[in-house]
N, C-alpha and C positions, 0 to 999 in steps of 0.2 A: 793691582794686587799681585800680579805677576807677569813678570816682562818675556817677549816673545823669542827664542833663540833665534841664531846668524847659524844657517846649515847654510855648509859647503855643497856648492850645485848647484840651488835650488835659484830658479828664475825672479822669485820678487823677495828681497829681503824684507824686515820687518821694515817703517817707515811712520811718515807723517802726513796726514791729508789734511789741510788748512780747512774748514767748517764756515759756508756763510752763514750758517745756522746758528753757530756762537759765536764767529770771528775768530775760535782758536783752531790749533791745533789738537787733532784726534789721534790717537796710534792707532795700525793697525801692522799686522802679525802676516799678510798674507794677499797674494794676489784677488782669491775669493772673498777679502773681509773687507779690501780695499775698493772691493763694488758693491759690495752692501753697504760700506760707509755713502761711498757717493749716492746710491740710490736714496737713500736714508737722507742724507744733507739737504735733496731737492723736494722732499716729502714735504708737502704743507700743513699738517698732522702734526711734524716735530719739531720742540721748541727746542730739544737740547739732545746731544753725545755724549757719551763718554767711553773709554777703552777699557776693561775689564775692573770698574771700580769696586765692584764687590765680590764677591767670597762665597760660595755656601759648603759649609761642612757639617758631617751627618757621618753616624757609624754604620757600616754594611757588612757582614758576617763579621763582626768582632772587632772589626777594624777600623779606623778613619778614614774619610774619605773626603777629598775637597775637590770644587768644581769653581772655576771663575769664569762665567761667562764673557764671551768675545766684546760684546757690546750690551747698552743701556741705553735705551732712548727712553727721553719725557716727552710725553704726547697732549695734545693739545688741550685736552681733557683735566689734564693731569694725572693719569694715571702712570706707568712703569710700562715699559718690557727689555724684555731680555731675548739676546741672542746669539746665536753660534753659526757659526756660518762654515759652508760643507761645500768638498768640493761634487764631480758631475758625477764619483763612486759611492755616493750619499752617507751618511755618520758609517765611523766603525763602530762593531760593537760596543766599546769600552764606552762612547760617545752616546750612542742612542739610549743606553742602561740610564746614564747618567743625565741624561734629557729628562727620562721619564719624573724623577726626584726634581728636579730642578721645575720643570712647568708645574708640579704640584705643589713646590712651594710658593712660584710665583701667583698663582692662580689664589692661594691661600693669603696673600696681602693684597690680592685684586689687580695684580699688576699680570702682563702676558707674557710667554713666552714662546720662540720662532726657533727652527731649525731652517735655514737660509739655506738654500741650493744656488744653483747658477741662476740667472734669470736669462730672456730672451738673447742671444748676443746683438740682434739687430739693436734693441733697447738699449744695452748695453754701450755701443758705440754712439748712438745718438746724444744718450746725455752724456757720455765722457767729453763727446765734443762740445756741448754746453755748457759743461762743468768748468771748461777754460775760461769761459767768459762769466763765473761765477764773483768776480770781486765787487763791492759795490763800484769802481769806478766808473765799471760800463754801461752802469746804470745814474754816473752823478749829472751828466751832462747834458746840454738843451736840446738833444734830440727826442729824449725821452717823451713828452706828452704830443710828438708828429710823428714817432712810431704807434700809437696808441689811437689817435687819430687816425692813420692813415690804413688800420686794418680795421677801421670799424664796418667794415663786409667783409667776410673771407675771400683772400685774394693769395696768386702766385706769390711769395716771398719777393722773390727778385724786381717784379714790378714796383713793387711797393717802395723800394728801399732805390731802386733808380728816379722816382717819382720824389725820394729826399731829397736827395743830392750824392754826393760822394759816398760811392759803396763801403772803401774803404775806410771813412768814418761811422756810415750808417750800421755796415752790418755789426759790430761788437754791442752795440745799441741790441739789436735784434734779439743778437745771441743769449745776451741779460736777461732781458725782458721773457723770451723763453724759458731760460734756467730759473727765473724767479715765480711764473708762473703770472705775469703780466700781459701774456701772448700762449695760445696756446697752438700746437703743428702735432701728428699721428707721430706716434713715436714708433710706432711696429711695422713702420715703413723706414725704408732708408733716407735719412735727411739729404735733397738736393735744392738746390737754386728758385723750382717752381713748387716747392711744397707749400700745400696751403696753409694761410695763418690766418688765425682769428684772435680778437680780443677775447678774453676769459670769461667777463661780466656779460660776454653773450648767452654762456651755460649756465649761469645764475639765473637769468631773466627768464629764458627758455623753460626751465625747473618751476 
């Protein structure tokens, strides 16, 4: 509904982050929209993106007033939300007024709405680096069911993937299986070599 301006200075211009959630391309407007995007892509909750698809406008002492929210995810439910995403000085004014109208109309078509902050940076750098190995490629390949096999105990990373065969084939394997949520490792820790991995359907069973 409205495209993001190119300010002189500023560290992340507007851009495109490719979605393994839809296969496409998403916009986003900002370095903080660009990790709510990716947060958002590896969420297994979301079926779908999109970049400020809709609109809301509403008159406010006399006047018009329009708001397009940052993002839209469709959730697994099927319901809506909406969100804005802030940087670590949280909404300005103009921003949080305008929240307020906006999560009241979402709330009123049962759909939700988020005001995004920064999240953990640890978190942050974990899945960026996961997010690399987000294509299905890294997941087409005959390693995939002897990665799956071969953490069915939680075990150091590294062992596991020495125990494949070649690192250098195995790990993108890993990294996939991670990012999709096939494997699961503590994300509020820093990712290394002996981080423990587990299969997923162990937390199901366990439940």
């Amino acid at each position: 509904m409205r495209p993001f301006p190119v300010r002189s200075g500023r560290r992340v211009a507007p851009g495109w982050w490719w979605s393994s959630t839809t296969g496409r391309l998403v916009g986003y407007g900002s370095g903080v929209m660009r990790t709510q995007l990716m947060l958002l892509d590896r969420d297994p909750e979301v079926v779908a993106l999109a970049c400020r698809p809709v609109e809301l406008v509403w008159r406010e002492g006399g006047r018009g007033v329009g708001h397009a929210p940052q993002l839209m995810v469709r959730l697994r439910d099927g319901s809506g939300l909406l969100v804005d995403c802030v940087g670590r000085s949280g909404p300005s004014p103009r921003l949080a007024g305008r929240a307020r109208v906006v999560a009241a109309a979402a709330e009123a078509v049962g759909w939700g709405y988020r005001l995004a902050g920064p999240p953990d940076p640890v978190l942050v750098a974990n899945v960026r680096w996961l997010a690399g190995y987000r294509h299905p490629r890294y997941g087409a390949g005959p390693w995939v069911p002897a990665v799956v096999e071969v953490f069915g105990s939680p075990r150091p990373a590294v062992e596991a993937v020495w125990e494949l065969g070649d690192p250098i084939v195995v790990w993108p394997a890993v990294f996939h299986a991670l990012w999709s949520g096939v494997l699961r490792v503590r994300l509020d820790e820093p990712l290394h070599e002996r981080a423990v991995v587990w299969v997923a359907r162990q937390e199901a069973e366990a439940a």
